[in-house]
TIRO-2110 file (N, C-alpha, C; in Angstrom, 1 decimal):
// TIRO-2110
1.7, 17.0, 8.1, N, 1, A
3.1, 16.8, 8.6, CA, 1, A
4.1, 17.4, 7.6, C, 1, A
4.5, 18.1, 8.2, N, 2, A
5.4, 19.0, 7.1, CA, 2, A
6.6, 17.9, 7.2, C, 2, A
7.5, 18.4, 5.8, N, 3, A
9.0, 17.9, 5.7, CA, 3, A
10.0, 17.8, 6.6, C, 3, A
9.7, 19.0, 7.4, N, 4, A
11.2, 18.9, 8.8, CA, 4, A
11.0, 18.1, 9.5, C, 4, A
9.4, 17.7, 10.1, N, 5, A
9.7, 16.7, 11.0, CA, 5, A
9.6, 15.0, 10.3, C, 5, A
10.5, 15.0, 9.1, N, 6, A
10.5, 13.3, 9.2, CA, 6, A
12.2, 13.3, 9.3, C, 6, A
12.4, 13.1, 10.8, N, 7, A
13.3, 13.0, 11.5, CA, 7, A
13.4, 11.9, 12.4, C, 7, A
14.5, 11.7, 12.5, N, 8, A
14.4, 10.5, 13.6, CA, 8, A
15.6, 9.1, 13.3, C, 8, A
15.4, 8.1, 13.9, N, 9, A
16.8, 7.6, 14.2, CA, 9, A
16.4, 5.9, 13.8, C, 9, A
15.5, 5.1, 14.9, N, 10, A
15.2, 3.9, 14.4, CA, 10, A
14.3, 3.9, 13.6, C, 10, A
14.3, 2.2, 13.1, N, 11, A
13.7, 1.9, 11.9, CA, 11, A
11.9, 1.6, 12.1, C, 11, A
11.1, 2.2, 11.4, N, 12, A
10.0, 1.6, 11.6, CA, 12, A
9.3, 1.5, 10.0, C, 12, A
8.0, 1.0, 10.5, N, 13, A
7.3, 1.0, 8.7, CA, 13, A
6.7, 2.0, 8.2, C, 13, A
6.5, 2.0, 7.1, N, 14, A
6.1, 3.3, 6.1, CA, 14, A
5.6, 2.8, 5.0, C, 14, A
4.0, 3.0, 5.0, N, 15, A
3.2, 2.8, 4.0, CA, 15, A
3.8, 3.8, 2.4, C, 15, A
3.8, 3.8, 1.6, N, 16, A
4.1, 4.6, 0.0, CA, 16, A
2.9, 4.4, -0.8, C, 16, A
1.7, 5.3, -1.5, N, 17, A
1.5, 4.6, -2.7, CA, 17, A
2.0, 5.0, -3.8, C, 17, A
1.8, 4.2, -4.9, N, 18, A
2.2, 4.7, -6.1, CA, 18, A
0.9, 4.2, -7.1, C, 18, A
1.2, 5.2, -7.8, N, 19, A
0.6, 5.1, -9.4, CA, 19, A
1.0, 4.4, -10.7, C, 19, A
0.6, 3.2, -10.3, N, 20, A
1.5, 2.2, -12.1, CA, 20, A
0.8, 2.2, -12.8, C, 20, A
1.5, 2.3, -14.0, N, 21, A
0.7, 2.6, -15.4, CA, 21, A
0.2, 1.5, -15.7, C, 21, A
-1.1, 1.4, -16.0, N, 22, A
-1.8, 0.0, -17.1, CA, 22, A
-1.2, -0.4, -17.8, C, 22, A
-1.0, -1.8, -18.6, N, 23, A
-0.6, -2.1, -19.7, CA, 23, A
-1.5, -1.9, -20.6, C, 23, A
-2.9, -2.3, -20.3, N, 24, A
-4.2, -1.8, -20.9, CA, 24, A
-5.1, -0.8, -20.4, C, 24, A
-5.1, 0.2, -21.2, N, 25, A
-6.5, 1.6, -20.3, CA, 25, A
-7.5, 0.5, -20.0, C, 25, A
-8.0, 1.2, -19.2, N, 26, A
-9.9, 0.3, -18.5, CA, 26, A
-10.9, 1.8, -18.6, C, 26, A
-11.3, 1.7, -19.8, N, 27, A
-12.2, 3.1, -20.2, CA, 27, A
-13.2, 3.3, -19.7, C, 27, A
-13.9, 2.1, -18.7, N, 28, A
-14.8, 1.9, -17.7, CA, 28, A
-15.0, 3.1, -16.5, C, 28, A
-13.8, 3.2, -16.7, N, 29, A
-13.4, 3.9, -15.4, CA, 29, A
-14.1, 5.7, -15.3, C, 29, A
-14.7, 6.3, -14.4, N, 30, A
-15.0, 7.0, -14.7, CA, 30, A
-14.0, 8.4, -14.3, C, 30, A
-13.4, 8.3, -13.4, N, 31, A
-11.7, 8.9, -12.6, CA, 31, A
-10.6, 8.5, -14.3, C, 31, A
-10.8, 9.3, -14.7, N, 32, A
-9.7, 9.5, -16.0, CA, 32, A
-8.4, 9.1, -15.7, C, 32, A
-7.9, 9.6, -14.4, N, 33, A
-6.6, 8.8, -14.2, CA, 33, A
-6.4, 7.4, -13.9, C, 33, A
-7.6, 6.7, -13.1, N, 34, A
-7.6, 5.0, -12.7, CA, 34, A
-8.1, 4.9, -14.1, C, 34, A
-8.2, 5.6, -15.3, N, 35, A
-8.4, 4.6, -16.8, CA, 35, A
-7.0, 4.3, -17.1, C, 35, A
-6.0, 4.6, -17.0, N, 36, A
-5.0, 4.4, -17.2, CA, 36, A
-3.6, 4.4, -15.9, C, 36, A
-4.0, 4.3, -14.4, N, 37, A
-3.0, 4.0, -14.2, CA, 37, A
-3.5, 2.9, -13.1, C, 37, A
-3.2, 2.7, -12.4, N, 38, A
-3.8, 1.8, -10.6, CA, 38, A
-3.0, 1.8, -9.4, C, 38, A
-3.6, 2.3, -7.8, N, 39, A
-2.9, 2.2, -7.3, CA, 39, A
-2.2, 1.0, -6.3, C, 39, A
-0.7, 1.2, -6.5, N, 40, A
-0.4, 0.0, -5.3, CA, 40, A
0.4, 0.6, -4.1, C, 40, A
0.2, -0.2, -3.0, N, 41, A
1.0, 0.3, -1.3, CA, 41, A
2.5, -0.4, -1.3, C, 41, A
3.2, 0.1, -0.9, N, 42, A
4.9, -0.6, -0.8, CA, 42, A
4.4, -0.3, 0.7, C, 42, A
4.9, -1.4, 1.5, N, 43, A
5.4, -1.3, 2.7, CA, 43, A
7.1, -1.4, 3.1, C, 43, A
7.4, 0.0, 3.8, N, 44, A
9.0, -0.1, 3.7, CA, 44, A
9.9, -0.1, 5.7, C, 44, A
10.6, -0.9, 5.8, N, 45, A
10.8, -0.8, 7.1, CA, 45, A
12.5, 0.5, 7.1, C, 45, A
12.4, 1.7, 7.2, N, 46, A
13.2, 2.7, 7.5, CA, 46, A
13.3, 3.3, 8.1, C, 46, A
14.4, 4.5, 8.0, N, 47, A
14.3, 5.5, 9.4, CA, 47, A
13.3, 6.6, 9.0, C, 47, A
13.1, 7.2, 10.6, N, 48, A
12.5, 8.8, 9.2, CA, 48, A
12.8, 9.3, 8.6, C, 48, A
14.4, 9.2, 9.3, N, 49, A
15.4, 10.4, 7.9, CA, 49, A
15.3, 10.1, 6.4, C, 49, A
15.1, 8.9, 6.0, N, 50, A
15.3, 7.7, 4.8, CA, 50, A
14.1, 8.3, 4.1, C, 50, A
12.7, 8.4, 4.7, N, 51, A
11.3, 8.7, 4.0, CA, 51, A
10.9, 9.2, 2.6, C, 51, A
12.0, 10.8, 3.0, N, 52, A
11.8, 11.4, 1.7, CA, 52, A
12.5, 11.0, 0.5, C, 52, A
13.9, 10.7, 0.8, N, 53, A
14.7, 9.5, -0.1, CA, 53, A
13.9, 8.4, -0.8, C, 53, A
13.3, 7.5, 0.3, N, 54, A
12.4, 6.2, -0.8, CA, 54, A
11.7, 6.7, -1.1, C, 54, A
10.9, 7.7, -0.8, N, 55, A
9.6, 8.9, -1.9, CA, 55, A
10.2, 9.2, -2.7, C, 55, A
10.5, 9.2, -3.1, N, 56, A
11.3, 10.3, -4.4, CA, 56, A
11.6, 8.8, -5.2, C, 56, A
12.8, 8.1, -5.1, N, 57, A
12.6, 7.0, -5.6, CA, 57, A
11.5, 6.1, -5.7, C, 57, A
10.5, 5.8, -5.3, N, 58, A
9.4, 5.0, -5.5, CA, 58, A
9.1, 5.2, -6.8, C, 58, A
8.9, 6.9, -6.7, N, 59, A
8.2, 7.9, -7.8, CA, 59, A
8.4, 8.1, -9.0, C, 59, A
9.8, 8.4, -8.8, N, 60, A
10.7, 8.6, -10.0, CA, 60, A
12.0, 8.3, -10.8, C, 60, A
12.1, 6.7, -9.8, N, 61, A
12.9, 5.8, -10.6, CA, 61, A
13.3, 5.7, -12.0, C, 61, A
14.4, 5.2, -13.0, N, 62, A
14.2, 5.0, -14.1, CA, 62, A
14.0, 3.5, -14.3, C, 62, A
14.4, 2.8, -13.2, N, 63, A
14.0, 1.1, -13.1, CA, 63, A
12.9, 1.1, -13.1, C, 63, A
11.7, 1.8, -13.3, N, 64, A
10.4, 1.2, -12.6, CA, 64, A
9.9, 0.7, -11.7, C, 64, A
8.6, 1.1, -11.5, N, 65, A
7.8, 0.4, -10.2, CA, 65, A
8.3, -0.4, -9.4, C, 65, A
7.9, -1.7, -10.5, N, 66, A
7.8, -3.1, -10.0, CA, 66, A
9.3, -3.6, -9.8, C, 66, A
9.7, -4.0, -10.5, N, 67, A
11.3, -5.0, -10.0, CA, 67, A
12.0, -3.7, -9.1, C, 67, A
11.7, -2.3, -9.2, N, 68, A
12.8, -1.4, -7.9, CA, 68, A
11.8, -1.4, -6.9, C, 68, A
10.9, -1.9, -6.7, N, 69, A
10.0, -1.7, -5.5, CA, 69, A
10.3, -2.9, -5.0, C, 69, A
10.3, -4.2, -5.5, N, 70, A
9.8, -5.2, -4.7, CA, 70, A
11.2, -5.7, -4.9, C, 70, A
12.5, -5.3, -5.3, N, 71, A
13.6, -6.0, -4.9, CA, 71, A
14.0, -5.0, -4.3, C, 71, A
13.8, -4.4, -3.8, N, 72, A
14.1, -3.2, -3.0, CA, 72, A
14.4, -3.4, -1.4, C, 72, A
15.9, -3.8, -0.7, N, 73, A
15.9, -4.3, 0.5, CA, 73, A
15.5, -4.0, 1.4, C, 73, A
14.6, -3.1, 1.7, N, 74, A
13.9, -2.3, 2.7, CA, 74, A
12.5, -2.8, 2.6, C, 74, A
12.0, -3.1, 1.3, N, 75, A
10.7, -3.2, 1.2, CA, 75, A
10.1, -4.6, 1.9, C, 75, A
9.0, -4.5, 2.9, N, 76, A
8.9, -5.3, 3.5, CA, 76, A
6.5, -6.2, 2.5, C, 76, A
6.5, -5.4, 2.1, N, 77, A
5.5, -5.8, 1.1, CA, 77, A
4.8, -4.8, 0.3, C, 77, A
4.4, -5.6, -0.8, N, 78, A
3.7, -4.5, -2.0, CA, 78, A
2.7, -5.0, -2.2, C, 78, A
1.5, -4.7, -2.7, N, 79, A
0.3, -4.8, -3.2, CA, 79, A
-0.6, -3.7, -3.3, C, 79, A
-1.2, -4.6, -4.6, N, 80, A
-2.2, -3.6, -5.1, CA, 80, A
-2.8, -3.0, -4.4, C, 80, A
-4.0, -1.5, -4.5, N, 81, A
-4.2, -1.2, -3.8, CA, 81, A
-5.9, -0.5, -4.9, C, 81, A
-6.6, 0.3, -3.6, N, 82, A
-8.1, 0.5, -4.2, CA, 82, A
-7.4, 2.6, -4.2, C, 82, A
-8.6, 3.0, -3.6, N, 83, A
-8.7, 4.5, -3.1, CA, 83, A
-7.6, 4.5, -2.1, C, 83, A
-6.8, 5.3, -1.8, N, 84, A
-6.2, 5.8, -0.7, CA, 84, A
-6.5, 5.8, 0.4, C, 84, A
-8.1, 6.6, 0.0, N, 85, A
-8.5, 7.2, 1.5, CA, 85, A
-9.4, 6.2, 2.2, C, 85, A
-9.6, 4.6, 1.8, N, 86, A
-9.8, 3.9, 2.9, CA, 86, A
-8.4, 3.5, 3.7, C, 86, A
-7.3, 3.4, 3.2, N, 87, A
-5.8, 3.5, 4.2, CA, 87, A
-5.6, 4.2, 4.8, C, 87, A
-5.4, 5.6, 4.6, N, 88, A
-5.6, 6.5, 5.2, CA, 88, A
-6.6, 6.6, 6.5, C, 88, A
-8.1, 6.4, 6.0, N, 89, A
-9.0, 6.5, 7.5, CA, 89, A
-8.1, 5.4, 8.7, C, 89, A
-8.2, 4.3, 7.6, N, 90, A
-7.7, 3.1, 8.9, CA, 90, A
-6.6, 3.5, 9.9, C, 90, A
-5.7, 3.5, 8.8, N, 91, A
-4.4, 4.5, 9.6, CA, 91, A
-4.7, 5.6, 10.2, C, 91, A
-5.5, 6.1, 10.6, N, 92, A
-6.1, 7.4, 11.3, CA, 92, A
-6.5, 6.9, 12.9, C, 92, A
-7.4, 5.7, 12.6, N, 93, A
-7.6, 4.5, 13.7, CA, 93, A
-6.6, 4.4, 14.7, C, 93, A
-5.7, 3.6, 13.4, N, 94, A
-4.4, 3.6, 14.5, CA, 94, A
-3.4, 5.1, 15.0, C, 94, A
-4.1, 5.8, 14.7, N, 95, A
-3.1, 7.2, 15.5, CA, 95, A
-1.7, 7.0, 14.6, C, 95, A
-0.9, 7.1, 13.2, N, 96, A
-0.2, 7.2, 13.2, CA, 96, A
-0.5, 8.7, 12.4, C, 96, A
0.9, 9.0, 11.8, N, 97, A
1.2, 10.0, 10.8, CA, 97, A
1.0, 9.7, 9.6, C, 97, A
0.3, 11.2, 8.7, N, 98, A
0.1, 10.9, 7.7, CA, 98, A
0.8, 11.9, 7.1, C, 98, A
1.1, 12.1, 5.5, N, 99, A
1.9, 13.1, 4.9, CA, 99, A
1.4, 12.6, 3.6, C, 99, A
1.4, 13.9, 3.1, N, 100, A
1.2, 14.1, 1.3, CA, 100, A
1.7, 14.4, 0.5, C, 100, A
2.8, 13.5, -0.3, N, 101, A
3.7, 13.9, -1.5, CA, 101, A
2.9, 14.4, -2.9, C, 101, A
2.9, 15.4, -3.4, N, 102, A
2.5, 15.7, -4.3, CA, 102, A
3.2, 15.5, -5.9, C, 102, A
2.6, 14.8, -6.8, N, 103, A
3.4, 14.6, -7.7, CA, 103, A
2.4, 15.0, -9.0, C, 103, A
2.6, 15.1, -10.1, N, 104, A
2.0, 15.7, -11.4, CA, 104, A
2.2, 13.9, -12.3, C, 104, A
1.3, 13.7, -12.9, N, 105, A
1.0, 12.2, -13.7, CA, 105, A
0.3, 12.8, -15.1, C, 105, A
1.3, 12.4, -16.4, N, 106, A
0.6, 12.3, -17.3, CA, 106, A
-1.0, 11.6, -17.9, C, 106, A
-1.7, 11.9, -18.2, N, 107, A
-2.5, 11.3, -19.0, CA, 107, A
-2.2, 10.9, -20.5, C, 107, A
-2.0, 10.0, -20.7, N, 108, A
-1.4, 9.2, -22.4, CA, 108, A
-2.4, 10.2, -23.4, C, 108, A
-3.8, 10.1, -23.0, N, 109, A
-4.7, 10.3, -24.2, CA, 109, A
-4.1, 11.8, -24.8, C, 109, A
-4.2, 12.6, -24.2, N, 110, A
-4.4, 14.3, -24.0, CA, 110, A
-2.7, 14.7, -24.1, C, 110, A
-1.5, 13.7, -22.7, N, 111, A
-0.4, 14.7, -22.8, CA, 111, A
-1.2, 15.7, -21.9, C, 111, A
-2.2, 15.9, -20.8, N, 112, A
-2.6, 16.8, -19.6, CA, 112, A
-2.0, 16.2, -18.6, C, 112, A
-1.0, 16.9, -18.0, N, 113, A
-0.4, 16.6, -16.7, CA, 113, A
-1.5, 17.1, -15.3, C, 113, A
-1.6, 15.9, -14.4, N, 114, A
-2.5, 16.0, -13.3, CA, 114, A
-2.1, 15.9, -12.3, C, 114, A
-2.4, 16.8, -10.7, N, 115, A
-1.3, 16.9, -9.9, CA, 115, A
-2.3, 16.0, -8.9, C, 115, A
-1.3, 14.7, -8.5, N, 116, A
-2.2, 14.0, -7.5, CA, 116, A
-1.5, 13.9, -5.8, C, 116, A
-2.4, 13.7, -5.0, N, 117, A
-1.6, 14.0, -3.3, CA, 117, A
-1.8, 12.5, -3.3, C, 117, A
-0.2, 12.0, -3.0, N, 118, A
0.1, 10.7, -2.5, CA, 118, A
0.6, 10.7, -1.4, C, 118, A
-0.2, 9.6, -0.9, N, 119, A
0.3, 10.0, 0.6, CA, 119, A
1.1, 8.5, 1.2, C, 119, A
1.5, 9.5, 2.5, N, 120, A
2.7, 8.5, 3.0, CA, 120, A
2.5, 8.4, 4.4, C, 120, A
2.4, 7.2, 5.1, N, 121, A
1.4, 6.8, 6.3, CA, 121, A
3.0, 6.2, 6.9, C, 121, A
3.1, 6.7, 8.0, N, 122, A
4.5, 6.5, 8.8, CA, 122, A
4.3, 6.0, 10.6, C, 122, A
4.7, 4.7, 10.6, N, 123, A
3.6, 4.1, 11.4, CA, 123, A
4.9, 4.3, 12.7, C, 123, A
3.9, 4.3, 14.3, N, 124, A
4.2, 4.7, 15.4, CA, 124, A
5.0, 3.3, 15.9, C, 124, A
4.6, 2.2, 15.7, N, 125, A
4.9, 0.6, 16.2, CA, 125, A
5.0, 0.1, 15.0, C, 125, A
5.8, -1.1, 15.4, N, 126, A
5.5, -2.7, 14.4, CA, 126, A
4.2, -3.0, 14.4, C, 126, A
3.4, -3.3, 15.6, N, 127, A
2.0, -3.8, 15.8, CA, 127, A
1.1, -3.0, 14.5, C, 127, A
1.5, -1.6, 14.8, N, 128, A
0.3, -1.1, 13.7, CA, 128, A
0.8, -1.1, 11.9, C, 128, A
1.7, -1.6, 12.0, N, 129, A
2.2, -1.6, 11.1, CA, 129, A
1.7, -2.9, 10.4, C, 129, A
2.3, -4.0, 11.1, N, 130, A
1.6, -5.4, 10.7, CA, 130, A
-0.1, -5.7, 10.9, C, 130, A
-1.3, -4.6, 11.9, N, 131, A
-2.0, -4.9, 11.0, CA, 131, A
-2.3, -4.2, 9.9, C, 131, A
-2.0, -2.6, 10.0, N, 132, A
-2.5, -2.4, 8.3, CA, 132, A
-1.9, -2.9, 7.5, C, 132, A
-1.1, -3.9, 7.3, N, 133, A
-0.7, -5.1, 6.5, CA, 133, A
-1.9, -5.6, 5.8, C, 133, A
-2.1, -6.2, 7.2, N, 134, A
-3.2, -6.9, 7.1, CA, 134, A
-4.6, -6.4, 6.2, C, 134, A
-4.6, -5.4, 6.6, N, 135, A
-6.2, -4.6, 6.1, CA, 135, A
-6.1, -4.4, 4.5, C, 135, A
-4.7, -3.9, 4.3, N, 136, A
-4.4, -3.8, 2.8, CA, 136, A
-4.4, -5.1, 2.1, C, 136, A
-4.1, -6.2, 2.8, N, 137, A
-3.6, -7.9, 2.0, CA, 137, A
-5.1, -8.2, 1.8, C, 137, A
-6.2, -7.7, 2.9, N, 138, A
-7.7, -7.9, 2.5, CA, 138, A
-8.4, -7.6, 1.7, C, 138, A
-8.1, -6.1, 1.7, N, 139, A
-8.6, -5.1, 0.6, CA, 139, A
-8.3, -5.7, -0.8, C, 139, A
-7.2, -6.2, -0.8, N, 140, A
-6.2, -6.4, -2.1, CA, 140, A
-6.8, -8.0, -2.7, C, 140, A
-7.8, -8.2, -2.0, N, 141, A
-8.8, -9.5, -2.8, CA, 141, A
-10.5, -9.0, -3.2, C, 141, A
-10.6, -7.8, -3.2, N, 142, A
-11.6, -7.0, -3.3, CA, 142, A
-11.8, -6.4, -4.4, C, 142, A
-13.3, -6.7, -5.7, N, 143, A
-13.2, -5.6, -6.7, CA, 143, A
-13.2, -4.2, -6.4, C, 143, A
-14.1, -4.1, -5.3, N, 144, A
-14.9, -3.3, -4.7, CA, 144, A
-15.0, -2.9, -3.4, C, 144, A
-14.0, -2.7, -2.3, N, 145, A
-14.3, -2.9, -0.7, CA, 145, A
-15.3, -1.8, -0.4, C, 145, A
-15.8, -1.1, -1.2, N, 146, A
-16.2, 0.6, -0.6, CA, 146, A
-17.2, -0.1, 0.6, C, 146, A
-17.9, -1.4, 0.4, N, 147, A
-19.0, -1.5, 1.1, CA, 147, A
-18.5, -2.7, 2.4, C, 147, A
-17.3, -3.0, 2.6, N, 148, A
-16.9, -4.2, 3.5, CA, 148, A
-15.6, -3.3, 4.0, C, 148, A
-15.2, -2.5, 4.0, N, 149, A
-13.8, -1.8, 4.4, CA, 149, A
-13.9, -1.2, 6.3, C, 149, A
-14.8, -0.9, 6.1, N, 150, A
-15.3, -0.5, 7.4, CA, 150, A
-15.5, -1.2, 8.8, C, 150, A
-16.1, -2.9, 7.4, N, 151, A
-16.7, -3.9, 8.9, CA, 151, A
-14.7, -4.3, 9.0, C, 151, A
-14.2, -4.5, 7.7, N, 152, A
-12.9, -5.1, 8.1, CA, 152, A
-11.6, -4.4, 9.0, C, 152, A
-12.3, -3.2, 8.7, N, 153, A
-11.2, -2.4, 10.0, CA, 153, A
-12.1, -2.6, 11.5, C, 153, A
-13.2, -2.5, 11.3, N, 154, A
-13.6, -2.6, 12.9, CA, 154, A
-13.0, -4.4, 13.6, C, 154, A
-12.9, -5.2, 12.6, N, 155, A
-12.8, -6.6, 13.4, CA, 155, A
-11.1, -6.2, 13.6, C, 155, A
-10.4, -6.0, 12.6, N, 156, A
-8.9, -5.9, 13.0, CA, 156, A
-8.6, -5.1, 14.3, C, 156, A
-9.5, -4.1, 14.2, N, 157, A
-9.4, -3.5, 15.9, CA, 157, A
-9.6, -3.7, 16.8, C, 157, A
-10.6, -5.0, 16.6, N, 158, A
-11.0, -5.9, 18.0, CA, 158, A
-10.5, -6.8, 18.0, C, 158, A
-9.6, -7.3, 17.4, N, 159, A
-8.9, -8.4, 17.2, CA, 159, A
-7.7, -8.2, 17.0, C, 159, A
-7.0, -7.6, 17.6, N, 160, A
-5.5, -6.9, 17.4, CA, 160, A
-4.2, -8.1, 17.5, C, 160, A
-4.3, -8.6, 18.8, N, 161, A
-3.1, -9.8, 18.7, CA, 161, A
-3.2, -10.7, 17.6, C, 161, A
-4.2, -11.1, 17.7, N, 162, A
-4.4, -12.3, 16.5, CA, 162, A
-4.5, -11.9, 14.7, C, 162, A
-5.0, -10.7, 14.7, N, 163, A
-4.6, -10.1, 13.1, CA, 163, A
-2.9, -9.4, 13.0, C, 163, A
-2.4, -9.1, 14.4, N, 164, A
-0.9, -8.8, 14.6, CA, 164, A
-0.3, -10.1, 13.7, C, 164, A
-0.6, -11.1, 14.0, N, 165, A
0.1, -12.2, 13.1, CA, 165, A
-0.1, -12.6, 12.0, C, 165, A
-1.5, -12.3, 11.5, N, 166, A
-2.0, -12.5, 10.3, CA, 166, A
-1.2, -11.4, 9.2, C, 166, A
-1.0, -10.1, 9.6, N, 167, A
-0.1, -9.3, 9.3, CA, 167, A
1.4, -9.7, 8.8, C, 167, A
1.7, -10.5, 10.0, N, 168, A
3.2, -11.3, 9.6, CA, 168, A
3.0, -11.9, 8.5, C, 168, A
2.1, -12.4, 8.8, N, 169, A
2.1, -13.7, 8.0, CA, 169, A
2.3, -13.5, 6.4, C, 169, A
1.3, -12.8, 6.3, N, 170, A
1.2, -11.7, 4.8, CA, 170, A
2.6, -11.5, 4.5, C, 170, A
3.3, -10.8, 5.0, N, 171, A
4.7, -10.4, 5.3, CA, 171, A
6.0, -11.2, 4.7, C, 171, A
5.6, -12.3, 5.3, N, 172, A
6.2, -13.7, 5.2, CA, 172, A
6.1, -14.3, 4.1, C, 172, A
4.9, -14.0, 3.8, N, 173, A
4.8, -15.2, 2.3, CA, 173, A
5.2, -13.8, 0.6, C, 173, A
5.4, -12.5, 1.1, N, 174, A
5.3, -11.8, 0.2, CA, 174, A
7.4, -12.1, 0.2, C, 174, A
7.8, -12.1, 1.2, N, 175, A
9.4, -12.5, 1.3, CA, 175, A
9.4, -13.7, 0.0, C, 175, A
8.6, -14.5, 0.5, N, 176, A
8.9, -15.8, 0.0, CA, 176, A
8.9, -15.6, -1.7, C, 176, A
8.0, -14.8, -1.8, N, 177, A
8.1, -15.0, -3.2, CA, 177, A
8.2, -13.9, -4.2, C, 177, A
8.7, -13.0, -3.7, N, 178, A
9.5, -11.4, -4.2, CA, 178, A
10.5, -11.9, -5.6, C, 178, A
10.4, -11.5, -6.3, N, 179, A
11.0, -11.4, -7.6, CA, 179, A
10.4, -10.8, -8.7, C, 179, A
10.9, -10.9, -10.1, N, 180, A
11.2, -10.0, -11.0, CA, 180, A
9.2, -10.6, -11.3, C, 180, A
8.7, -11.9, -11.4, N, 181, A
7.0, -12.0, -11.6, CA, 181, A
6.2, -11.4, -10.6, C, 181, A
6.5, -11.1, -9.3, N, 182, A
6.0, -11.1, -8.3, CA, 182, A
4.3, -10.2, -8.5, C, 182, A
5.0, -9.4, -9.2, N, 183, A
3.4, -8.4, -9.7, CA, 183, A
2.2, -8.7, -10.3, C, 183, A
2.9, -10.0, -11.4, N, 184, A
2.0, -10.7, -12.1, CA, 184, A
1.2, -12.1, -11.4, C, 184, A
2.4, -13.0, -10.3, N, 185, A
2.4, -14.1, -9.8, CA, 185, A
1.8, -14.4, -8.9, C, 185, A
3.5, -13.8, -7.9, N, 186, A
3.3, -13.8, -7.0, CA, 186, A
2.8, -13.3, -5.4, C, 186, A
2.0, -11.8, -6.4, N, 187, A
0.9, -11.5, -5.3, CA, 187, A
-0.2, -12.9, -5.0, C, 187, A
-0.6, -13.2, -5.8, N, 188, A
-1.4, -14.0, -5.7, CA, 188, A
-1.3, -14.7, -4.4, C, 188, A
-0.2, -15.0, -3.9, N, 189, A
0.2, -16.3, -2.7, CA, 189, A
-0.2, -15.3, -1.4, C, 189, A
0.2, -14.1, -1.7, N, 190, A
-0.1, -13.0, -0.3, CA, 190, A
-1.5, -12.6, -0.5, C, 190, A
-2.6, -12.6, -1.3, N, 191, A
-3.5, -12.7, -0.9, CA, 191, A
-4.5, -13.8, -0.5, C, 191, A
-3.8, -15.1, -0.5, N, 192, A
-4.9, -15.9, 0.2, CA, 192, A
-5.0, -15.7, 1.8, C, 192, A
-4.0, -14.9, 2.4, N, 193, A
-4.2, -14.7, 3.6, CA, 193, A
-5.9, -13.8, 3.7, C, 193, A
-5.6, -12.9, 2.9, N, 194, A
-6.1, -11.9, 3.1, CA, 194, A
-7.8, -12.7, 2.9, C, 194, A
-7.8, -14.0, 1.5, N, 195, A
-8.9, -14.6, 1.4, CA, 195, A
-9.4, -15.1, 3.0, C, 195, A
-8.5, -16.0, 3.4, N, 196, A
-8.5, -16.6, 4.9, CA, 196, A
-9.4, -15.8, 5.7, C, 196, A
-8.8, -14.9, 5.9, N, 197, A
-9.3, -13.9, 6.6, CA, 197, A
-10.9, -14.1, 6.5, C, 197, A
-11.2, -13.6, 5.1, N, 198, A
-12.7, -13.1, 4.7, CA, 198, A
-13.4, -14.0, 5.1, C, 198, A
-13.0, -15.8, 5.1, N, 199, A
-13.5, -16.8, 5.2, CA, 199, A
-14.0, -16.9, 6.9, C, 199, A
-13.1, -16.6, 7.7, N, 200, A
-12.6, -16.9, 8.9, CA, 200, A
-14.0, -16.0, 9.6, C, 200, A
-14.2, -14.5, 8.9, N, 201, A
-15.5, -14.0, 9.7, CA, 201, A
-16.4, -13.6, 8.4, C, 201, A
-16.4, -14.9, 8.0, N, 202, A
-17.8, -14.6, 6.7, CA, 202, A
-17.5, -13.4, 6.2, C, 202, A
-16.7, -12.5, 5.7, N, 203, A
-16.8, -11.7, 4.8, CA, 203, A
-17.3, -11.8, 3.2, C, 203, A
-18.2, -11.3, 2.7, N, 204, A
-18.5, -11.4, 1.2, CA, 204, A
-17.4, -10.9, 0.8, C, 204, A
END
């Protein structure tokens, strides 16, 4: 999706990710860049015109990530996030638009700047909007989804009305408790939906 066409008039949702820096590297890591940064999803309710504007800002704020993301009056939820590209497939699922912001990310050790495609998932409806809500608030209780991402997009698909609200729901409690800890805290309250969930159709 090229730049010209993010056009358009009403408001809908828009996935962002971003890259936040660690406070501690995780040398575990074998991806040199998740040693030192991690990614998280902003969900933002705007126009198209607005897209490339909150891109740019997400990215290269001088407030930072967290307190300009999540007090950010548009932002409708944030949380951590794994690979991209299981949001991406999902969002493929649902038929919306996908776009690739490209940005360059230092590495601390070296000072090597690395050019990474962030992408920006720009959803067709509310419905699909609130459930990849959903899918991300699930993921986002996960060390590891590489091996459960799959079953949990297939039940959200068969279960559309009733994960539609589970979606809200997530939505709702991330309102509730948005502030300046929210990254440290008060995610925590927005993923027990997502625990719910796991519970609800036996997910490990």
């Amino acid at each position: 999706m090229s730049e010209s066409s993010l056009v358009g008039e009403y408001k809908r949702y828009v996935a962002v990710f971003y890259l936040h820096k660690r406070k501690k590297p995780r040398y575990f890591h074998s991806d040199p860049l998740m040693r030192f940064y991690r990614w998280y999803i902003a969900y933002f309710r705007i126009t198209r015109d607005d897209v490339l504007g909150k891109v740019w800002r997400v990215h290269y704020s001088s407030k930072g990530f967290g307190k300009n993301v999540v007090n950010d009056g548009d932002t409708q939820l944030v949380l951590p996030a794994h690979s991209p590209e299981y949001y991406v497939e999902f969002a493929k699922e649902l038929d919306t638009e996908v776009s690739h912001h490209r940005r360059k990310v230092e590495l601390p050790r070296n000072g090597e700047r690395v050019r990474v495609d962030v992408p920006v998932i720009l959803f067709n409806s509310d419905s699909h909007g609130h459930l990849h809500m959903l899918f991300s608030t699930v993921l986002a209780t996960y060390v590891n989804p590489s091996g459960s991402w799959r079953k949990i997009s297939g039940i959200i698909l068969d279960e559309k009305l009733w994960c539609d609200t589970l979606g809200v729901i997530a939505m709702g409690r991330f309102t509730d408790v948005r502030g300046s800890d929210y990254m440290y805290k008060g995610v925590h309250h927005v993923r027990r939906v997502g625990k719910a969930f796991r519970a609800l159709y036996g997910l490990l």
